[in-house]
C-alpha positions in Angstrom: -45.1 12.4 -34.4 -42.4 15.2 -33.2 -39.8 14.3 -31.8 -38.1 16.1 -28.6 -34.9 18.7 -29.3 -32.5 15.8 -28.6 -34.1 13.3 -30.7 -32.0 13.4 -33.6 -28.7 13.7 -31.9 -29.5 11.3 -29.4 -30.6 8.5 -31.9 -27.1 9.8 -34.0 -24.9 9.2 -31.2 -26.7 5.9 -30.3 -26.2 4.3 -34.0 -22.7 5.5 -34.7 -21.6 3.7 -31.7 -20.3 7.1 -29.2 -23.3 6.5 -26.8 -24.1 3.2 -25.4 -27.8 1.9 -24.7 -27.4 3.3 -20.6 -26.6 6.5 -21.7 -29.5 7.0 -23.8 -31.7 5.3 -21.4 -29.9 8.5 -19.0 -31.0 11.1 -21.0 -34.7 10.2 -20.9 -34.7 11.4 -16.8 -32.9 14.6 -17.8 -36.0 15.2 -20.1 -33.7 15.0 -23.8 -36.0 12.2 -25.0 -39.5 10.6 -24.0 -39.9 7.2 -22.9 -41.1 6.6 -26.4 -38.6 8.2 -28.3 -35.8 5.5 -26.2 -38.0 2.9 -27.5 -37.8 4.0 -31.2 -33.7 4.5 -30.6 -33.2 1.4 -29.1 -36.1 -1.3 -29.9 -35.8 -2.0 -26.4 -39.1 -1.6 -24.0 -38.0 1.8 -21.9 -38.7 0.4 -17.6 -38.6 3.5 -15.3 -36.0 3.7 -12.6 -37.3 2.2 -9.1 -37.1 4.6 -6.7 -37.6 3.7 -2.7 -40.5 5.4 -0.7 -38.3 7.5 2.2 -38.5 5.5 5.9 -39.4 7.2 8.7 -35.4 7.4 9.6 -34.4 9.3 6.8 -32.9 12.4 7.6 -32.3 11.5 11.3 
């Protein structure tokens, strides 16, 4: 499998210690990493953000 640009540094940062588990989770919706490359980082199951459907009020 490739991996994504970020990959490598992401997983560096990751294990030495500088990034915590939220920040890599972070830089999968910026598009540095793939849900499955989070996975292989942090052995942890990657769960999308919940995002709320706009109301009918929004915007008013």
């Amino acid at each position: 499998m490739e991996h994504s640009k970020h990959f490598e540094k992401v997983k560096y940062y990751y294990e030495e210690g500088f990034w915590n588990i939220r920040m890599v989770y972070n830089v999968v919706a910026k598009g540095w990493i793939t849900p499955d490359e989070y996975e292989e980082i942090t052995g942890k199951k990657y769960k999308p953000p919940v995002t709320q459907e706009p109301s009918e009020n929004d915007g008013e």
